[in-house]
C-alpha positions as CSV (number, residue, x, y, z in Angstrom):
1,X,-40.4,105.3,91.1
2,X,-43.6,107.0,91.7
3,X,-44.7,109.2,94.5
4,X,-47.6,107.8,96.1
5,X,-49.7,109.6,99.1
6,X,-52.4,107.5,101.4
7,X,-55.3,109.0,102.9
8,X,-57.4,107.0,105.2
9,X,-60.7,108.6,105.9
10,X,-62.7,107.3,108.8
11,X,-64.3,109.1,111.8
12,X,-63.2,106.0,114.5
13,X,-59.9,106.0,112.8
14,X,-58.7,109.4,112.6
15,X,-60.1,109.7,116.7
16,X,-57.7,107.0,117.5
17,X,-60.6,104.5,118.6
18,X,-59.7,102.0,116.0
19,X,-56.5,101.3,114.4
20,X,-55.9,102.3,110.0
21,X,-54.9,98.6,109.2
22,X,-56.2,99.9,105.3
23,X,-53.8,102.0,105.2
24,X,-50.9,100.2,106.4
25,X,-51.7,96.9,104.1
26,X,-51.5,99.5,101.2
27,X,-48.0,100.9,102.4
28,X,-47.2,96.9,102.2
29,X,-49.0,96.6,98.9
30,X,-47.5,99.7,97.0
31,X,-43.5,99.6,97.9
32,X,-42.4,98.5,94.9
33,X,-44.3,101.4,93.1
34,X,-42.6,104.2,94.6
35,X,-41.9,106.3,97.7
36,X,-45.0,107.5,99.9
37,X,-44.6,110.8,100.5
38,X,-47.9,111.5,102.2
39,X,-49.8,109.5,104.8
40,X,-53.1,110.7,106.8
41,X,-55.9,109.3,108.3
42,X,-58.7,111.9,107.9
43,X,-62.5,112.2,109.7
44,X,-65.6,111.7,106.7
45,X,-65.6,115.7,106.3
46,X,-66.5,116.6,102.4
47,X,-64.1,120.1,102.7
48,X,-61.4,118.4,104.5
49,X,-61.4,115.9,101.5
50,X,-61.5,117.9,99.0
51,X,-59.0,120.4,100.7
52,X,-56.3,117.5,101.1
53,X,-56.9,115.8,97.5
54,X,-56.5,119.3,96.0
55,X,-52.9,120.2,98.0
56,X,-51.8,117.3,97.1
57,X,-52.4,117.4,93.0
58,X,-51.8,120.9,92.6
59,X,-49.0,121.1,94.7
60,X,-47.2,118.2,93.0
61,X,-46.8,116.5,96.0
62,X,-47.9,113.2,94.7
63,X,-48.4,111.1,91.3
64,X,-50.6,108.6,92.7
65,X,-53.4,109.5,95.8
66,X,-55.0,106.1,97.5
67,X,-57.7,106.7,99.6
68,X,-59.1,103.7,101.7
69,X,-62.5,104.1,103.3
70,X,-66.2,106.0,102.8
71,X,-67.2,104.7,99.5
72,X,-70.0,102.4,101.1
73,X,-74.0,103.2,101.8
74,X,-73.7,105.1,105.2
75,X,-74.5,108.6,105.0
76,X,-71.1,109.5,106.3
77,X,-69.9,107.5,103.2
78,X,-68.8,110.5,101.2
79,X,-65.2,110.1,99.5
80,X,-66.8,109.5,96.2
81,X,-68.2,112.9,96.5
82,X,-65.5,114.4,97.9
83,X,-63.1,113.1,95.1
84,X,-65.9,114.2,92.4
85,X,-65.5,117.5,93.6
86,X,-62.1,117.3,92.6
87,X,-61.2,115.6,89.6
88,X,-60.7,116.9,86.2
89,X,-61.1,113.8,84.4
90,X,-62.6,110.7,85.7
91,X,-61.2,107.2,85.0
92,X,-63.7,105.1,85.3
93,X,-62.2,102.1,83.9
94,X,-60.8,101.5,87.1
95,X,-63.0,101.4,89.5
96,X,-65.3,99.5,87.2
97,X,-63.2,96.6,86.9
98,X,-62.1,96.8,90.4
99,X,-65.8,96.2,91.0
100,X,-66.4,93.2,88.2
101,X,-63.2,91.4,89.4
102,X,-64.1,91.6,93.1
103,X,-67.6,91.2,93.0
104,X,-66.6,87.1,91.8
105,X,-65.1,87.0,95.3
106,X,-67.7,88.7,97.0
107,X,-71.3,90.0,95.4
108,X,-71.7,92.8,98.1
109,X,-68.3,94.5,95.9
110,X,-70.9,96.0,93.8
111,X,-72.1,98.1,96.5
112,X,-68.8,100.1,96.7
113,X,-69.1,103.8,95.2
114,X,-65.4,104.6,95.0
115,X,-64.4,105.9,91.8
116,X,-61.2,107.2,90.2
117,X,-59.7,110.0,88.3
118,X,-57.4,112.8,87.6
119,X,-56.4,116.3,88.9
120,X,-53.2,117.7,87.2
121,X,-50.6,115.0,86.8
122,X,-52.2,113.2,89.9
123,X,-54.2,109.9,89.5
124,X,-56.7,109.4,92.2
125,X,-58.6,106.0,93.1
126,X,-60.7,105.4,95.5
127,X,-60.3,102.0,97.6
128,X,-63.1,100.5,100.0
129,X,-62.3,100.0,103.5
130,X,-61.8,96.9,104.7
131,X,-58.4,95.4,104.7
132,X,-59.5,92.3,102.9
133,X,-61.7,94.5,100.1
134,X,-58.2,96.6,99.7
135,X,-55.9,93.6,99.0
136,X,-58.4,92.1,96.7
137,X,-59.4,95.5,94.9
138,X,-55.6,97.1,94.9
139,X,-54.0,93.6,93.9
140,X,-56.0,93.8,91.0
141,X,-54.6,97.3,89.1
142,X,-51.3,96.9,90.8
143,X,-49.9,95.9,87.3
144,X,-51.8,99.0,85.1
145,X,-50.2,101.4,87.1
146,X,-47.0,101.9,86.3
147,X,-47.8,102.5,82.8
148,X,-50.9,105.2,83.6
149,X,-48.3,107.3,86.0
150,X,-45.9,107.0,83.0
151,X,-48.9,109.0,81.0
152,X,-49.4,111.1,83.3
153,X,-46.4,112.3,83.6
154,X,-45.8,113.1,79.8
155,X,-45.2,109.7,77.8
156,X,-46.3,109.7,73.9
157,X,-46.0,106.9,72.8
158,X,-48.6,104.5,71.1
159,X,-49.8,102.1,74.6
160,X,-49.5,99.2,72.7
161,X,-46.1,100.0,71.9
């Protein structure tokens, strides 16, 4: 089992005005991965991003970081900067494919600037925020995870072994 943390960024969200359903339909979405042993929902502020993505890798406190929200056009839209600012490696298989596979449902996917990577022994991946765009998009690399984590955290052997 994998330790898996959730951060929700969005300005309504994290004032109360408007409920995280994102975040909660991943917390449905990810129990069979592993234990969350982080939840917050966080205002679109670059440093306060960057601040919590970097605790939580070089801390150890997670394996896996999901964040849902600010990878669209608006000019508070900044998670995909934030997370750039972080990373060590980026892993943009992911997000690529997350974008190819949903944009057959629904062309506007390719508009979403979320991207994914890795700090330490932590994979990060950015999810848009709709609760329909993060069942679609996380539904998709749900099976691929469990054997990048399993990487991460030290395993040699050949991946098509």
């Amino acid at each position: 089992m994998y330790r898996v943390a959730i951060i929700t960024l969005s300005d309504t969200a994290s004032k109360g005005v408007r409920l995280d359903l994102s975040g909660e339909e991943i917390k449905k979405m990810i129990t069979h991965l592993g234990d969350i042993v982080y939840y917050e929902i966080l205002p679109d502020d670059i440093e306060l991003i960057e601040d919590r993505l970097k605790k939580l890798c070089d801390s150890n406190i997670a394996d896996l970081v999901l964040t849902t929200g600010g990878t669209g056009f608006t000019e508070r839209d900044i998670t995909p900067e934030a997370t750039k600012r972080v990373i060590e490696r980026e892993v943009p298989g992911i997000s690529e494919y997350m974008r190819i596979k949903s944009a057959e449902i629904s062309k506007n996917a390719i508009l979403s600037r979320g991207i994914s990577g890795i700090r330490k022994k932590t994979l990060i991946i950015n999810l848009p925020g709709s609760v329909k765009a993060v069942k679609e998009n996380l539904s998709l690399i749900l099976s691929v995870l469990p054997h990048a984590l399993e990487k991460l955290k030290g395993d040699t052997r050949p991946c098509g072994d």
